[in-house]
C-alpha positions in Angstrom: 0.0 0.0 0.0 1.3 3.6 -0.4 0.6 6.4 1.9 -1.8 8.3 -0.1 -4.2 5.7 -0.3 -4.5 5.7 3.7 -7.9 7.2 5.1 -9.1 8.3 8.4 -12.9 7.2 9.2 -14.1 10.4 10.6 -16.3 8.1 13.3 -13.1 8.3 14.7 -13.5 11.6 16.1 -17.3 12.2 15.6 -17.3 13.8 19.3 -14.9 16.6 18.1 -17.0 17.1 14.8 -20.7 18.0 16.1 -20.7 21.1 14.3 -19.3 23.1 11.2 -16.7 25.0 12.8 -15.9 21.8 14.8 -15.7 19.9 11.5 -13.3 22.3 10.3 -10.4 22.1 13.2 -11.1 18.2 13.2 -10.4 17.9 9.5 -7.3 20.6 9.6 -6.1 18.6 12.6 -6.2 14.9 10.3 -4.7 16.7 7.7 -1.5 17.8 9.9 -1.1 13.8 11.2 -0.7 13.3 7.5 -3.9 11.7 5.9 -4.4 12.8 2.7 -7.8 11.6 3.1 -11.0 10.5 4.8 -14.8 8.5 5.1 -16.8 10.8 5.7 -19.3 9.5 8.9 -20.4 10.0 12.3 -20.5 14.1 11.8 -22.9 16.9 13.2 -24.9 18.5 10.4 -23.3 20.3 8.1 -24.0 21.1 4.4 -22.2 18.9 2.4 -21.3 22.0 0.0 -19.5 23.5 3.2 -17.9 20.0 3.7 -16.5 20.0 0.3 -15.1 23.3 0.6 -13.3 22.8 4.0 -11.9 19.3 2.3 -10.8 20.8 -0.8 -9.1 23.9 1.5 -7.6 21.4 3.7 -6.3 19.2 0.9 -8.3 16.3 1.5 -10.2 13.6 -0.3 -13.3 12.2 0.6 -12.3 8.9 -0.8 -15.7 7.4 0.5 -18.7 7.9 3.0 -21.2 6.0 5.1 -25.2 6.2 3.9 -27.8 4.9 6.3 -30.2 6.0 4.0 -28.9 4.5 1.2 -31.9 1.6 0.7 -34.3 4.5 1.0 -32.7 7.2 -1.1 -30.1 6.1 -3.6 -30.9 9.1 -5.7 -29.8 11.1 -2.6 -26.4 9.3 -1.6 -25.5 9.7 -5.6 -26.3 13.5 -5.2 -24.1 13.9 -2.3 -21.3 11.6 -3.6 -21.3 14.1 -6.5 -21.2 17.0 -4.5 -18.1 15.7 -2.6 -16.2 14.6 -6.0 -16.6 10.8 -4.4 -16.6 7.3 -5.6 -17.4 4.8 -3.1 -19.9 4.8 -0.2 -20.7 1.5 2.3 -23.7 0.6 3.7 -22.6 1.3 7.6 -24.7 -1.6 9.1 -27.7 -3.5 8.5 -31.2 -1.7 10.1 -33.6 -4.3 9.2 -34.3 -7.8 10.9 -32.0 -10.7 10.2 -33.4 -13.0 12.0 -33.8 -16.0 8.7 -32.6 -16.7 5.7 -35.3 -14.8 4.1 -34.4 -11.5 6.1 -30.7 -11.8 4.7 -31.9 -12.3 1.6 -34.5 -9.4 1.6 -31.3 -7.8 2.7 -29.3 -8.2 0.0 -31.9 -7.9 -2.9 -32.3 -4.2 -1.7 -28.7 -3.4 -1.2 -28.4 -4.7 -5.3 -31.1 -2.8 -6.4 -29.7 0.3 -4.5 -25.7 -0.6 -5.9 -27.1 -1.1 -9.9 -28.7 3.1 -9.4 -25.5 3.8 -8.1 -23.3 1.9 -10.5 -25.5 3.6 -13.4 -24.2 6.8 -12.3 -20.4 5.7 -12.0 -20.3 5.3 -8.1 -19.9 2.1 -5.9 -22.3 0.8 -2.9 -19.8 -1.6 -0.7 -21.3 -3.3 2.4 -19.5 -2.5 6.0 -19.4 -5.6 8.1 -20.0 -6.2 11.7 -19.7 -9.6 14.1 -24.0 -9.7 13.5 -23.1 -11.0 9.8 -20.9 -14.3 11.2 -24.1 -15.7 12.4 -25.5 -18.5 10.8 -29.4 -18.5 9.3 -30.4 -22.1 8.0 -26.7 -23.4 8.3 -25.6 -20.5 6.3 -23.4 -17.8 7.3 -25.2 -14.4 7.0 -22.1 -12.7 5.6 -21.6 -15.2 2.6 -25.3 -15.1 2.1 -25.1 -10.7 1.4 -22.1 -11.4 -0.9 -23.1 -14.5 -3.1 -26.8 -13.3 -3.5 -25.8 -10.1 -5.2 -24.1 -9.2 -8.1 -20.6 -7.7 -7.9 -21.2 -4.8 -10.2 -23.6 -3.3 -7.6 -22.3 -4.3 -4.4 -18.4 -4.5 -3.4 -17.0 -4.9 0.0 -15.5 -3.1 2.7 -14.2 -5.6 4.9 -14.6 -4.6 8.8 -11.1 -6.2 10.5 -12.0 -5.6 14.1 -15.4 -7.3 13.3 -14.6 -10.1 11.5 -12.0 -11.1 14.0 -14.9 -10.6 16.9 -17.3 -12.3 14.8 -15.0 -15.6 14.7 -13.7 -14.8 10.5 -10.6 -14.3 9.4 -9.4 -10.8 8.3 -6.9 -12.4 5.6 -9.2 -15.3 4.5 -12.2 -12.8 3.7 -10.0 -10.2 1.9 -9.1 -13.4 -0.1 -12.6 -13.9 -0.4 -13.6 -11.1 -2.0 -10.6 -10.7 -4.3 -11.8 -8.3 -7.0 -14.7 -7.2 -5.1 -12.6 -5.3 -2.3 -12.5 -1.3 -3.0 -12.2 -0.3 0.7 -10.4 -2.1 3.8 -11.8 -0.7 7.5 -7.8 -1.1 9.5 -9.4 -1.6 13.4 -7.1 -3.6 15.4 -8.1 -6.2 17.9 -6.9 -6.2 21.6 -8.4 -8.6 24.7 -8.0 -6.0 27.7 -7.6 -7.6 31.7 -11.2 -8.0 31.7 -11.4 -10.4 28.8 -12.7 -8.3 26.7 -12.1 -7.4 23.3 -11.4 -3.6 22.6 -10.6 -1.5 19.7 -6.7 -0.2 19.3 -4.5 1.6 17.6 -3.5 -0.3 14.5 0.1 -2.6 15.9 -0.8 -2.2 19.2 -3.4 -5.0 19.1 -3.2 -8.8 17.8 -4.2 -8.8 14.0 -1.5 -9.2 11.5 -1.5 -6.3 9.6 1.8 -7.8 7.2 -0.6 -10.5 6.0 -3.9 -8.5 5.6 -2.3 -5.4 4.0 -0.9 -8.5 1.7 -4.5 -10.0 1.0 -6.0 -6.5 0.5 -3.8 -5.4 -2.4 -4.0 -8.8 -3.9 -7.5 -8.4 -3.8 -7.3 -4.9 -5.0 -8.3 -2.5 -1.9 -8.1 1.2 -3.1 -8.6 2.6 0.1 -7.3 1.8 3.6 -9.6 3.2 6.0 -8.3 3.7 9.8 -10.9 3.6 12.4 -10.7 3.4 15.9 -14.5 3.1 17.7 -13.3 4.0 21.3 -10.0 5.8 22.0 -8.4 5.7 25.8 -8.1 9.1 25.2 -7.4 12.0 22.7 -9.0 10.0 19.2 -6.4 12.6 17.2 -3.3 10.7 19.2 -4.8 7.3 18.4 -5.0 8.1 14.6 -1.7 9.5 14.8 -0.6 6.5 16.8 -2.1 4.0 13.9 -0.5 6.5 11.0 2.8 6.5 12.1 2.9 2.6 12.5 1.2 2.0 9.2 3.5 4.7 7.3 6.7 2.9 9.2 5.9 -0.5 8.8 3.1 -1.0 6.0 4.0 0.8 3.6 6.2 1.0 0.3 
């Protein structure tokens, strides 16, 4: 991977970006870590003609976003993609039942029929991962289920590796998986703390193996690699400069 195509996931530091002036010293502040970009989520309202202007004065891409709305209002997410000179945008989570077989597959027939008005107007719907998608409906994981019952040219992936790791998957195995279908990697390390838990980290300073899925992801062709950190221990600006500093070092050509 090379540094320009590393992203920060503005969820990252949604508590610092409630407002449009607050939006403005968040993204100046990413932009002296060293991002050259960001996905766009998690922010206070703001016009997204103001949150074009502060990206191009900052110097930063919106190299994707995350639409809730995007089963609803595809038109919309294709207006706003244009209006931030963007490509890709993921489906951030899935907020409809999936409690059978049917429900995933409801699931994914609306998510194609939302990625083929997007792909008509030369942008990309991917689907964003959590652990909910390594259950298994009918002996069938739910995850395999989105991907092989919809077709590639409307709906990509953006493999989640924090999730999949929580969810029991393989970071590596499902980059391979989706070789050719991969536009977008979410980097979220995985760390157990003293209470057994697991806890989002800064990226090396958990237990994934970044060599290997950096590895799988460019095999696969990832565009974008897309740091996100859920819960910080403290300042979210020091974790993402924590994680860019270790990916620039050690990930990087």
């Amino acid at each position: 991977m090379k540094i320009h195509q590393l992203a920060a996931q503005l969820y990252t530091i949604r508590d610092y970006a409630k407002t449009p002036p607050e939006v403005a010293l968040a993204l100046k502040r990413i932009r002296e870590i060293g991002f050259q970009a960001v996905q766009v989520s998690g922010l206070g309202p703001i016009e997204d003609c103001e949150l074009a202007r502060i990206l191009n004065g900052e110097g930063l891409i919106c190299c994707a976003t995350h639409e809730g709305n995007i089963l609803e209002a595809p038109a919309k997410v294709v207006e706003k993609l244009n209006t931030l000179g963007c490509r890709y945008t993921a489906y951030p989570f899935p907020h409809v039942p999936l409690r059978s077989l049917q429900d995933v597959k409801a699931l994914a027939a609306a998510l194609n029929r939302a990625g083929k008005i997007l792909s008509e107007s030369g942008k990309v719907l991917a689907y964003h991962n959590h652990s909910i998608e390594f259950q298994r409906v009918d002996g069938h994981l739910m995850l395999d289920v989105i991907y092989d019952e919809t077709d590639p040219r409307y709906l990509q992936g953006e493999i989640d590796t924090y999730w999949v790791q929580h969810g029991g998957g393989d970071p590596v195995k499902w980059c391979r998986r989706l070789s050719g279908r991969l536009p977008l990697l979410h980097m979220k390390d995985y760390v157990i703390n003293e209470k057994r838990e697991p806890l989002t980290c800064e990226i090396g300073r958990g237990n994934l193996d970044w060599p290997a899925i950096v590895a799988a992801a460019e095999e696969a062709g990832c565009q974008w690699f897309i740091v996100e950190q859920d819960f910080c221990p403290g300042d979210p600006f020091e974790s993402l400069k924590i994680s860019f500093e270790y990916i620039r070092d050690h990930l990087c050509a």
